[in-house]
N, C-alpha and C positions, 0 to 999 in steps of 0.2 A: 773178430773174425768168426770166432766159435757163434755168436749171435746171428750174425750174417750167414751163416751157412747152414747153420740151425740142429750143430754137431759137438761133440763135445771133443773134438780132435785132438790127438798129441801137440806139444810142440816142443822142441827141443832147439837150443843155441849154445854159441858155442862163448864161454866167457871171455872177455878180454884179454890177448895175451900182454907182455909185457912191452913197455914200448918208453922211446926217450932215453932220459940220463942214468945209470944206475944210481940207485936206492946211496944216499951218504948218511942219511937224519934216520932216528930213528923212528922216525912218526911222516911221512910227508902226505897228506891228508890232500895238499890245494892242487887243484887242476881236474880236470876233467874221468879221468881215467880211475880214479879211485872211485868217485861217488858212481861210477859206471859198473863198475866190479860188482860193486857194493848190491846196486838197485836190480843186477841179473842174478844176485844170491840170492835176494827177499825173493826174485818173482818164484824161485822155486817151493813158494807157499802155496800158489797156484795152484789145483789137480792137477794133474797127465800132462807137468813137464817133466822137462831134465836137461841137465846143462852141462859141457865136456868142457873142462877145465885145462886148460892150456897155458897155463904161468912159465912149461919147461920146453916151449915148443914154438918157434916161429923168430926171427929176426925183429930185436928191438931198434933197430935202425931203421924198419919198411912200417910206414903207415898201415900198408894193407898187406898180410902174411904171401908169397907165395909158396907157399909148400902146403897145398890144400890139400894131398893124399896125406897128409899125417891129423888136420884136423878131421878131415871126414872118418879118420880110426879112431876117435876119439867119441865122435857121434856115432859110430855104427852099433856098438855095445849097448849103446842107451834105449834106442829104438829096438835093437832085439829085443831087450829085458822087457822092458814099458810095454811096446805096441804087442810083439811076436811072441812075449810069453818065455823065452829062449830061457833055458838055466845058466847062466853066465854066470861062473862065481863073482867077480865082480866090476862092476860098469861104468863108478864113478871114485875120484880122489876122495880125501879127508872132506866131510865139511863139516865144520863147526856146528856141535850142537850145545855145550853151557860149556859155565866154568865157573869153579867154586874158589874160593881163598882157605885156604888151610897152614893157618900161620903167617907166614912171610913169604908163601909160594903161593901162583896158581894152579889150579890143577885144571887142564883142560881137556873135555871129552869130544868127537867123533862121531858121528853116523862116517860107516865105509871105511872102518880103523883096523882092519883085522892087518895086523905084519906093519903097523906104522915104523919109520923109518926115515935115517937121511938119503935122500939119494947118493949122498956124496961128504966126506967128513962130516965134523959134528954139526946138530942142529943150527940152523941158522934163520934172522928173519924174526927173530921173537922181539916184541920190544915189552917196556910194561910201565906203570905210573900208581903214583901214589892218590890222592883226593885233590890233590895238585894240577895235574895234566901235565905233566911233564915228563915225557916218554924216556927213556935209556934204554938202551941194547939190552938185553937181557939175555941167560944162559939159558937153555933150555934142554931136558933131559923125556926119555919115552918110558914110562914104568906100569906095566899091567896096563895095557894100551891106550894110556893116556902121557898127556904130557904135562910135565912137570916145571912151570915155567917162575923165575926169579929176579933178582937183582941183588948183591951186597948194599948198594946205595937206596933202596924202596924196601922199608921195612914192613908198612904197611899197605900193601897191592891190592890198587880197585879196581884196575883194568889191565888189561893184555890185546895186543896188535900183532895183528901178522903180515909180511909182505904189504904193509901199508904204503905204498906207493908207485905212481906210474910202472917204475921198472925196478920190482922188489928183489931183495935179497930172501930167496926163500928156498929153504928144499925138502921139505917135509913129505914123504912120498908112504904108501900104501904098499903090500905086499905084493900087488898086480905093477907097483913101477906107476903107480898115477898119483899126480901132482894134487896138495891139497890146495882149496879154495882158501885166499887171503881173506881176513874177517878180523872183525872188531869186538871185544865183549863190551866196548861202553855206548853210550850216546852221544858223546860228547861232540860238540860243531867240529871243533879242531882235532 
């Protein structure tokens, strides 16, 4: 479109909300909706997007959300910031930017971390795996604005997941009350 129009225009979308069976496994990778998640988080490598993350907002029973005044608040922050320049302290959830292994934990950091947070008792949503692939629940803690992710059973953690699947168990929220983007630190198919 940007080609076609011969502009280098915003564009902003709104991520996948939740949708389907709740989250039981702690890894559910197959179907549709995760590699969708997944491919609207890369696109935000792209210049002059931005994307309203919506994992805590919409009916996972309705194919298609209606409660369209709460995504459009969702998108309207972004295009202030992006397009309109607006001071908005802040316009987007958690998104995943690394994670390091330090010992028997991960430690995972943030772009949009300031006041991390459960929305709602303790952290939830975290999974994590050894060189294995084989996911477990994992506990998860917020320390110096990162989070602090483990297992008693994964001594040695190569990866970490979050809200990996159609309709995750997740509630990692930001100081503004905004939902972070589910994300993966490994490669792996499954």
């Amino acid at each position: 479109w940007r080609a076609r129009w011969g502009d280098e225009f915003y564009f902003a979308w709104v991520q996948l909300p939740r949708f389907s069976k709740e989250q039981r496994l702690p890894s559910e990778p197959a179907g549709w909706g995760v590699s969708v998640r997944e491919g609207q988080l890369h696109a935000l490598d792209v210049p002059r997007t931005g994307m309203a993350i919506t994992m805590d907002i919409g009916d996972p029973a309705q194919g298609h959300p209606t409660n369209k005044r709460d995504f459009a608040a969702r998108l309207t922050p972004l295009a202030l910031h992006d397009v309109y320049c607006r001071n908005i302290a802040e316009w987007s959830g958690p998104i995943f930017r690394g994670a390091q292994r330090d010992g028997a934990r991960m430690v995972i950091t943030f772009d949009h971390a300031a006041g991390l947070k459960a929305a709602f008792g303790e952290l939830e949503g975290f999974a994590i795996a050894a060189g294995d692939q084989k996911f477990v629940w994992a506990k998860a803690k917020i320390e110096d604005g990162k989070v602090i992710v483990w297992s008693d059973s994964v001594r040695e953690p190569a990866a970490v997941r979050y809200g990996w699947a159609a309709n995750p168990k997740c509630n990692l929220i930001n100081a503004a009350g905004l939902p972070a983007s589910p994300f993966r630190t490994d490669d792996w198919a499954n």
